[in-house]
Structures are given as C-alpha cells and as structure tokens.
N, C-alpha and C positions, 0 to 999 in steps of 0.2 A: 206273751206266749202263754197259749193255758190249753191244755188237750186232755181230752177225755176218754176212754176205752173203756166198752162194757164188753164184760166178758161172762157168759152167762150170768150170773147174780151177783157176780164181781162187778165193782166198779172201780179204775184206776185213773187219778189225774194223777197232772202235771204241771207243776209252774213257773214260771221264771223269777228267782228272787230280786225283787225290784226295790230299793230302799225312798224310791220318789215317794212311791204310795205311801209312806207312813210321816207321819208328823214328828218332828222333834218328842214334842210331848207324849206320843204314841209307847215310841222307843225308852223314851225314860222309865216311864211306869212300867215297862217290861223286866226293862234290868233290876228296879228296886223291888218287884212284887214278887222276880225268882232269883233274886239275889245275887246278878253274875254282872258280870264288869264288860263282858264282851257284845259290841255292837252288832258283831255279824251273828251271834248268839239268841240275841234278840231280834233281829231281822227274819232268820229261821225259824221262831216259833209264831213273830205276827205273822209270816206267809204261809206259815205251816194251819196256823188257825183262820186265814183267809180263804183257800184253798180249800178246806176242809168245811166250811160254809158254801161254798162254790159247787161243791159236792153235794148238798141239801142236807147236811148234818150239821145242826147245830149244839152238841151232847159238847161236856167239858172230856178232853184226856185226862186218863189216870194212867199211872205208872205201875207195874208191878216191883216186887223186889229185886228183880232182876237188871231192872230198865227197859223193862218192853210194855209200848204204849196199851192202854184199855181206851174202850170208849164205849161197852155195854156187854151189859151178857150175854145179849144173843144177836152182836156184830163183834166182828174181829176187824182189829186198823194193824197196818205196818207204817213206818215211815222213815223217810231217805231225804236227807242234804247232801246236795254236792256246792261247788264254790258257786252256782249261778242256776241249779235248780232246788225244788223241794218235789216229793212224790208221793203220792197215799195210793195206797188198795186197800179199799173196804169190801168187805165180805162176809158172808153168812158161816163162811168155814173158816178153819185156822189160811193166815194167809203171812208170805214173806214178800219183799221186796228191798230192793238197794239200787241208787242211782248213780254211777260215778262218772268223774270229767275223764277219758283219756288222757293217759301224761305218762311222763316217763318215769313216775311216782313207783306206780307198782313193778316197775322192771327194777327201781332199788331194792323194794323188799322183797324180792319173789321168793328167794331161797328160804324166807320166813313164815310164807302160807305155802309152800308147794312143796313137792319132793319129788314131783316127774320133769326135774330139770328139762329134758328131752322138747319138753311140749312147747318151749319158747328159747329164743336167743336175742333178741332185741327188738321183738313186736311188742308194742305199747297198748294195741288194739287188743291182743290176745292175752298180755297183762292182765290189765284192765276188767276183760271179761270174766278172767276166771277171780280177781277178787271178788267182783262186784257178786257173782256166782255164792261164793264160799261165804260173803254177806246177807245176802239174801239167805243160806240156810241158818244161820247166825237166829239173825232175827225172825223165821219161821218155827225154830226150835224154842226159843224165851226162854231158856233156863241157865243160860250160860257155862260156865265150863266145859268147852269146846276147845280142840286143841285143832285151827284149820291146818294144820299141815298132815297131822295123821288121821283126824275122825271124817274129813270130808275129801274125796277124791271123784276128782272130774274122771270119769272116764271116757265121754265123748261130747264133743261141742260139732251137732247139726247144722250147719249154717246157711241150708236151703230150706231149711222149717225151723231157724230160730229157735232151737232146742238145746238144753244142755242136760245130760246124761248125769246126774251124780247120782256113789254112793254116800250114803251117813249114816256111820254107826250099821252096817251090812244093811241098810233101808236103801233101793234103787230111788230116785225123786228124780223128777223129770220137771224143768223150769224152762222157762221161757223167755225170750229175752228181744229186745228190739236195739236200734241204732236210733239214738234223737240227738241233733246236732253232732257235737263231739262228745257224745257222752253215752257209757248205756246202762240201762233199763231191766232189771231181771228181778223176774218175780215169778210167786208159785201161788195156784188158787188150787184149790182141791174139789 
C-alpha cells in the first residue's frame, strides 16, 4: 500500500510497513549504525527512508534538540509510525502530522490527554482522533513541553469536512484529518 496526496505545495504519503522488503543484512546495519536493539525500530526508519525516496527526496534527516525531524532549510518533514503504517508531509511551510491504529489504547489513557471527559465514553474511533489530534500539534509545535491535557483543547471535530477545531496556547489551528483502513491520519499544512 503506498498513497500519495498533494495538497497545494504540501506533499503527503503513506506506507505500509512491510519487513519482506528488507534484507536481514539491511536491518542489522540499522540497528548497529543507530545503536537500538529493536526490530520494529529499525523497520520504521528503513520504511521511513523508503517512503521518503518514493517521495522524490533523497536529503539525510536531522534531528533537532527537541526530536523533531529536519531535512533542509527550506523544506519542512513531519513523521508518524503506527504498528503497520509510517507517514511523511513534506512541505514549504512548518507542517505537523500523526498517524494512529484505532484501539482501545486511547480510551485507557484518555483521562491523561483530555479534560472534556464529556466528549467520549467508550468510542475508540473518537479516542483515537483526538490523540492523534493533540499529536499532530505536538510535533507541528517542535519544542516540546507541552502539557496535552491543558495547552491543547479540541474544541470541535467537523466530520462532513474532516476538520478538527483546536485551540494551543489561545492560537485557533484548524487540522485536518482522514480515515485510512483502521487508522487516522491528521495533519496541518499552513
């Protein structure tokens, strides 16, 4: 699976992490050259760097201090693993994105990113969305210390125009969001 959307000078894929595609030897030299012990760790960044060829960019990521990806000065990347996808948006402006499975994952922690109790009781789908939500401004913010339960509040989720209403830090931002398989998709291009 591999999907593409351009959205004015934004370009977003999407991929299936597949571990066929890569060779034993592939994976090893991932894990010794960034020093981590986990496969699915390495799988993530050969698909991440696959993907991101597939895309027509072949530049190295950098990191800032923070942990939010570079890949030039005058492009901006975001990027998202979930257990079965990986997702870039590359873009000329600052750009966020977050791609998550559905599960009943986020209905464990909700009480830990949310305080509008009200807004869920056992939807997994509506979980789900508002993590992946308060992700994506995570990682469109790059600076970290973020507190998602009180600096970022959904105030409405559109879901005839695939919009989501947030404030952060009293800034309105308006993101956007799709459904792909069991999983979604939210991202912001400016």
């Amino acid at each position: 699976m591999l999907l593409f959307k351009q959205i004015d000078s934004n370009l977003i894929g999407v991929k299936k992490i597949d571990s066929s595609i890569f060779s034993s030897k592939e994976i090893n030299q991932v894990l010794i050259i960034n020093k981590i012990s986990s496969k699915k760790r390495a799988l993530e960044i050969l698909s991440t760097k696959s993907l991101l060829n597939q895309m027509g960019e072949d530049r190295e990521i950098t990191y800032n201090s923070y942990g939010a990806p570079q890949i030039s000065k005058d492009k901006y990347i975001s990027i998202s693993h979930s257990a079965e996808l990986v997702s870039i948006i590359l873009s000329e402006n600052k750009c966020g994105l977050d791609i998550e499975k559905i599960s009943n994952r986020a209905i464990k922690i909700f009480n830990r990113f949310e305080k509008q109790k009200k807004l869920i009781e056992k939807d997994s789908d509506l979980a789900t969305l508002i993590w992946s939500a308060k992700e994506c401004i995570f990682k469109l913010y790059q600076k970290g210390n973020i507190n998602f339960k009180e600096d970022i509040i959904i105030s409405k989720i559109d879901s005839k125009k695939n919009k989501i209403s947030v404030l952060f830090k009293e800034e309105k931002i308006i993101l956007n969001y799709q459904k792909i398989n069991n999983h979604f998709l939210v991202y912001f291009c400016s």
